[in-house]
N, C-alpha and C positions, 0 to 999 in steps of 0.2 A: 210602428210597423216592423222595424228589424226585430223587437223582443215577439210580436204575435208570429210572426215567420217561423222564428226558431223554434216556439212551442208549438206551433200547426204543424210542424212538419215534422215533431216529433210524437205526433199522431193526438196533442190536445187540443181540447173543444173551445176556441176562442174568440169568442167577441168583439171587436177595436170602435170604440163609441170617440168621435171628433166632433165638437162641438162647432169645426169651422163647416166655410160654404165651400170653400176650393182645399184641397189636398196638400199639403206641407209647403205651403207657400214661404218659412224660414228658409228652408234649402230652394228655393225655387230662386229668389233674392242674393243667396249668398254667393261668394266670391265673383261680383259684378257678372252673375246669370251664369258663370259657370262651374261654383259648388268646390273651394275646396275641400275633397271631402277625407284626404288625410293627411300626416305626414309622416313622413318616412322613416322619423328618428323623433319617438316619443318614450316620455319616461316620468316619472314623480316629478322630475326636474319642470315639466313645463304646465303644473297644475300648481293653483292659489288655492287654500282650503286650512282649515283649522287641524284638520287631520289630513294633514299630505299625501302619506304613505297607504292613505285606502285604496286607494284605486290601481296600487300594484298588481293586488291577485288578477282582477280584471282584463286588465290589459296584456299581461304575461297569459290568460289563456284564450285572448282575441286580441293578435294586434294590428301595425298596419301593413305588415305581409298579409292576412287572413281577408278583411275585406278587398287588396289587389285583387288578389286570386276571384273575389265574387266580382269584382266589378269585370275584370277580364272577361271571368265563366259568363259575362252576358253581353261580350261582345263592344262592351265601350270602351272608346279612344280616350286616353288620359294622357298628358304631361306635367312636368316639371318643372316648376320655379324655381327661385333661390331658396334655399335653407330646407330644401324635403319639401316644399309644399308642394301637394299634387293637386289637378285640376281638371274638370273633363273638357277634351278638344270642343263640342260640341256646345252641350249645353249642361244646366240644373236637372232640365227635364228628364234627362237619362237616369240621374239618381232615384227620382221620383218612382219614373217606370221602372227600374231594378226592385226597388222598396215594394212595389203593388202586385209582382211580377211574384217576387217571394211569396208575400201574404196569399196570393190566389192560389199557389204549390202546395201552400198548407191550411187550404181550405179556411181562410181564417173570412170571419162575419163582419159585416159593418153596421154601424148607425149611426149616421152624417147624412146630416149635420144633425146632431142631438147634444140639448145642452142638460148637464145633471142639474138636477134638484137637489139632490140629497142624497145620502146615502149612509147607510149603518151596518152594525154588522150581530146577528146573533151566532147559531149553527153554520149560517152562510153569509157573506154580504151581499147585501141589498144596496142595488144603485135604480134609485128614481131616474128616470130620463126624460124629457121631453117627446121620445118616442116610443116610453114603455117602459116598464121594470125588470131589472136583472139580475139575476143570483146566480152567485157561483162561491165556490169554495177557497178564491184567491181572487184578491185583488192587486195588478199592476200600475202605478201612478207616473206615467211620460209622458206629463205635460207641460215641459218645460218649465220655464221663468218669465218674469218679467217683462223681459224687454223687446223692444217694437208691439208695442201694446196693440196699433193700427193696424197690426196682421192676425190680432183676438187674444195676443199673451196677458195671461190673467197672473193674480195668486191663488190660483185652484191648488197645486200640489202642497202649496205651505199650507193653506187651510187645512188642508186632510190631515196633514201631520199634524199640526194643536189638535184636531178633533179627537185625534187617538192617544193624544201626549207625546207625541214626538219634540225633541228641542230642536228649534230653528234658529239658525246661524243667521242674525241681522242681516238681511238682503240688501244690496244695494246696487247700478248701475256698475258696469264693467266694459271694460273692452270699450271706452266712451272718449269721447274731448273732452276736454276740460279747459271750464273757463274762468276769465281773469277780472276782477275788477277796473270798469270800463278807464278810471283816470291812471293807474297803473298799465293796461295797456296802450294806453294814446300814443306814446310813441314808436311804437312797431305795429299799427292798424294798419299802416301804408303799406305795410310789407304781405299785407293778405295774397297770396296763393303762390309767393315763393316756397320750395323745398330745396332741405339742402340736408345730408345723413348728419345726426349728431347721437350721445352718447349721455341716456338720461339715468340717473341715481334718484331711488328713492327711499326711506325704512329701515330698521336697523333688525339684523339678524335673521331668525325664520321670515322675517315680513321685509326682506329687504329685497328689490330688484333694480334690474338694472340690462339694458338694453341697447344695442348702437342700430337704430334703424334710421329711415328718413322723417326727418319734422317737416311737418305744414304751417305755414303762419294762417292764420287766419281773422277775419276784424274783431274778433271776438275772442282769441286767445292763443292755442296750437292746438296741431290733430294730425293728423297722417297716421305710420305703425307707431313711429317713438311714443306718440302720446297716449294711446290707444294701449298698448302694451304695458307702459307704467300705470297707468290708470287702477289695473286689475292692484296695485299694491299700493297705490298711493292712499294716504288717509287725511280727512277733515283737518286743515291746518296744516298740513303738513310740508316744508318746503319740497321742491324737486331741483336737483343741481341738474345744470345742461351743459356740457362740455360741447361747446361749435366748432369743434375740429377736433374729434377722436383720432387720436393713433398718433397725433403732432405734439411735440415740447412748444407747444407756440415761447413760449421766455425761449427757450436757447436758439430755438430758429431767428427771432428779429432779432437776439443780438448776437448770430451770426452774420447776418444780413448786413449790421451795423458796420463790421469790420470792416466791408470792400472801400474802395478810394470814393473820396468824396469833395465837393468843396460848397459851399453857397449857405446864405440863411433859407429859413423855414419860409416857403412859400406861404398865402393866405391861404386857412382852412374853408371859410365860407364867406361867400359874397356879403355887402354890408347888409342883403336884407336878410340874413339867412338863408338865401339860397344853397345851390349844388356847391358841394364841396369842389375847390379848385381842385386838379387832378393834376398839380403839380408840374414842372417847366419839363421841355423836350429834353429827352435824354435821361432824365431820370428814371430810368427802369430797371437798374441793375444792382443790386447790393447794399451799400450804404446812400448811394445818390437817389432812391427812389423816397418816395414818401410815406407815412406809416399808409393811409390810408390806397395807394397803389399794393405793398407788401399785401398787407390783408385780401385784397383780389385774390392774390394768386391759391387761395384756399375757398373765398366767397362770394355769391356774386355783388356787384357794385354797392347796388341800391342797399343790404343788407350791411358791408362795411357801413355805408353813408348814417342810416341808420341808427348805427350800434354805436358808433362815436359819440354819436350827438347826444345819443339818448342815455351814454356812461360818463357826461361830463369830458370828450376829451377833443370835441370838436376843434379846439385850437390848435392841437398839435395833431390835427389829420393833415394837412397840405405841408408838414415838415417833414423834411428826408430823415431817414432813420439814425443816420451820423449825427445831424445835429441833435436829437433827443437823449436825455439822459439815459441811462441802463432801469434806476429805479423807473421811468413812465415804459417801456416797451416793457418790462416785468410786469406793472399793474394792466397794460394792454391784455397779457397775457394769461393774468388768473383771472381778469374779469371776462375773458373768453372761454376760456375753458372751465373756469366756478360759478357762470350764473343761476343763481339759486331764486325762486322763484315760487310763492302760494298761491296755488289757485283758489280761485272763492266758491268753485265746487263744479262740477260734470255738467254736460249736454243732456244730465235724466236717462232714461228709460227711451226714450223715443229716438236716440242715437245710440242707445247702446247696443254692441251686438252682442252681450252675452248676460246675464246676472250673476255676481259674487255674494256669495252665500248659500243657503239654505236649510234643508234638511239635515241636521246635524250629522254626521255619520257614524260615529261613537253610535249609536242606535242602531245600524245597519253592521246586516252580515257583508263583510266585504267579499265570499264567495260567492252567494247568493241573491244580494239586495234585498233581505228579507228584514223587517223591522224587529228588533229582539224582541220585543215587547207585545207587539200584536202579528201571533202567528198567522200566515196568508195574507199579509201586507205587504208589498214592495213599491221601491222610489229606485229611477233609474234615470241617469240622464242629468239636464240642467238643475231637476228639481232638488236633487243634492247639491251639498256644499263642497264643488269641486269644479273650477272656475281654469281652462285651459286658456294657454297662450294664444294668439292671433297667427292663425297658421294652418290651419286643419284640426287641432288639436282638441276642440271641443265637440267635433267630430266627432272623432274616432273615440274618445269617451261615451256618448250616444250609443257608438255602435258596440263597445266590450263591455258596457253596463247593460246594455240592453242582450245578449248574446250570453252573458253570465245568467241573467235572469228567465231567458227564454228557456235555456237548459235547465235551470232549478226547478220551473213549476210543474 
C-alpha cells in the first residue's frame, strides 16, 4: 500500500492485487492492536541481513521523522515507549486507514481478494489472477514472509525470485521463542510466566548480538523481548549466555555482603522432603548474617532464587548466611548467574514468529531502487528481502523506506 501510494500519486497507473479477505491484518495484530509503526532511532545497527549495510540508502531518504510527519498530516494520536518505540494512542486501525487513505489520493486499483496463478514476463509481465490477467511494464513484490502463516503469509515473494534466479538467503523464523529440550527444562517449568530484565549474548562477530531486555520463563522454555530479540541472531546449536542480573558484579557484591558481622551455622536449605527452601532465622537480613538464598531476593524474586539453587547443584548452601560460606562457592554463585549458557532445541516456527530472517538475497537488488539487477522491472520491497529488523518498530519502518524508495523509482 505505502509503495502503490507513492507511485499513484506520482501520477502512475497502479494496480494493488491481495490475495487476503480482510486488509493488512499484520499491522492490524501488531504491537497488541496498537501498531508500533516506528522507531525514533533507527540505523544499519538494528537490521540482521547477510548484507547489512543495504538498506542504508533507503532509510537515509525515508526515515522515522518522514512517516511522523504522515502519520501527524492525518491527524493520528501517537506515543512513546522505551527505547524510541512509538505506538498509536488509539488503535492499528488508524494505520490501516492512513495506508487506504493514501492509495485512494493516488487513484491506485484493487483486486481482493485475488490469488495469482502464475505469472511471466515477456515485453510485459503477465500476472494470471484468480480475477483476471494483468500486464504491466513493472513488476513490485510486498508480500512479505513467512510468518503467522494463519493470517495467509505464504512463500509467494521467494518463489518469484527462484523464478527469475534470484538468490535466496535460507528463510527461517525470527523475532520468535525459542524452545528447550523438555528434561533440560524440568527444572525452571515451575517458573512459567515470571519476568525479570536479563542481558542475552549470542554469535561471534557480524552475527553476534546481544540485548538487555525482560525474559519470560515459560513451561516450554523463555520468550518475552530478551528472547525474541536474540532469536533474529541465534543459530541451530548454538548456546546463548544469560546474565540474571545485568549491570551487577554479582562475585563482588556477595563477597561484600560476606564482610558485615555475623555469627551462627548454616541454617537447613530444604525441608527433608525437598520442600521450600528455609528462609533462614530472624534477623538475618543484613550483610553477612543473611543467607545466600535471602541475598539473591534482593535482585530476584523468591521462587526464581529457590529455583535456580536447586536446579545449579547448590541447594545446600541456600539456608546458609553468606559469612559462613566460602569466597570460592559465592564466586561460583556468581558466574553461574551471570554465565548461564544454554541450547535451545530450536524456535516456536513460523506461527510465533513475528518477523522472517532471511530472503531475497540483496547483492541482486539496487539498494536505491529495489529493482532486481538482473530482471529489468522487477522489484522486492519489504519483509521479502533479507533484511530482518529489531523488535521495536523497526521492521516497520523498513516497509515503509523500502517501499517509498521504490514507489519513487517506477
Amino acid at each position: 500500500m505505502m509503495c502503490a501510494a507513492v507511485a499513484g500519486r506520482r501520477g502512475r497507473r497502479v494496480m494493488l492485487v491481495d490475495h487476503a479477505e480482510r486488509l493488512a491484518e499484520k499491522i492490524r495484530i501488531s504491537g497488541g492492536g496498537r501498531c508500533n509503526f516506528t522507531n525514533r532511532r533507527v540505523g544499519t545497527e538494528n537490521f540482521v541481513s547477510d548484507n547489512p549495510d543495504f538498506c542504508r540508502s533507503a532509510l537515509a531518504g525515508y526515515g522515522p521523522d518522514d512517516f511522523i510527519k504522515l502519520v501527524d498530516a492525518h491527524g493520528i494520536a501517537w506515543h512513546e515507549k522505551h527505547r524510541g518505540q512509538l505506538f498509536c494512542d488509539d488503535s492499528s486501525e488508524d494505520i490501516i486507514a492512513l495506508l487506504r487513505r493514501e492509495c485512494d489520493q493516488g487513484k491506485v486499483g484493487w483486486r481482493m481478494p485475488a490469488r495469482v496463478q502464475s505469472l511471466e514476463k515477456g515485453d510485459l509481465f503477465t500476472v494470471h489472477t484468480t480475477l483476471g490477467v494483468l500486464k504491466a511494464p513493472q513488476l513490485v513484490i510486498a508480500t512479505g514472509g513467512m510468518a503467522i502463516p494463519q493470517l495467509g503469509a505464504t512463500d509467494f515473494g521467494l518463489s518469484v525470485a527462484r523464478q527469475f534466479g534470484l538468490k535466496v538467503i535460507e528463510p527461517r523464523p525470527a523475532l520468535v521463542p525459542l524452545v528447550f529440550d523438555q528434561a533440560q527444562w524440568q527444572p525452571f517449568s515451575t517458573l512459567a510466566g515470571l519476568s525479570l530484565q536479563a542481558e542475552l549474548t549470542t554469535g561471534q562477530g557480524r552475527q553476534a548480538g546481544a540485548f538487555v531486555e525482560d525474559l519470560l520463563f515459560t513451561h516450554r522454555g523463555l520468550s518475552g523481548p530478551a528472547i525474541l530479540q536474540i532469536s533474529n541472531y541465534w543459530q541451530p546449536g548454538q548456546p546463548i549466555n544469560v546474565d540474571l542480573m545485568p549491570g551487577v558484579d554479582l562475585d563482588a557484591w556477595l563477597l561484600d555482603a560476606k564482610k558485615a558481622p555475623h555469627a551462627g551455622r548454616c541454617a537447613p536449605a530444604l525441608s527433608p522432603k525437598g520442600g521450600p527452601f528455609a528462609l533462614g532465622r530472624p534477623g538475618d537480613k543484613k550483610g553477612g548474617r543473611q543467607s545466600l538464598i535471602n541475598a539473591l531476593t534482593t535482585h530476584w524474586p523468591r521462587r526464581l532464587a529457590e529455583s535456580w539453587l536447586a536446579a545449579t547443584g547448590m541447594a545446600e548452601q541456600a539456608g546458609c548466611r553468606l559469612a559462613d560460606l566460602p569466597d570460592a562457592t559465592l564466586r561460583q554463585a556468581g558466574r553461574q548467574a551471570q554465565g548461564w549458557q544454554l541450547v535451545p532445541s530450536g524456535t516456536a516456527g513460523y506461527k510465533k514468529a513475528e518477523v522472517m530472517r532471511g530472503g531475497v538475497d540483496t547483492r541482486g537488488i539496487n539498494q536505491k531502487t529495489m529493482q532486481a539487477r538482473n530482471v529489468p522491472g522487477l522489484f522486492f520491497i519489504g519483509e521479502a528481502l533479507d533484511m530482518t529488523g529489531w523488535l521495536g518498530g523497526y521492521n516497520f519502518q523498513w516497509a515503509w523506506s523500502s517501499a517509498v524508495a521504490c514507489g519513487r523509482a517506477l
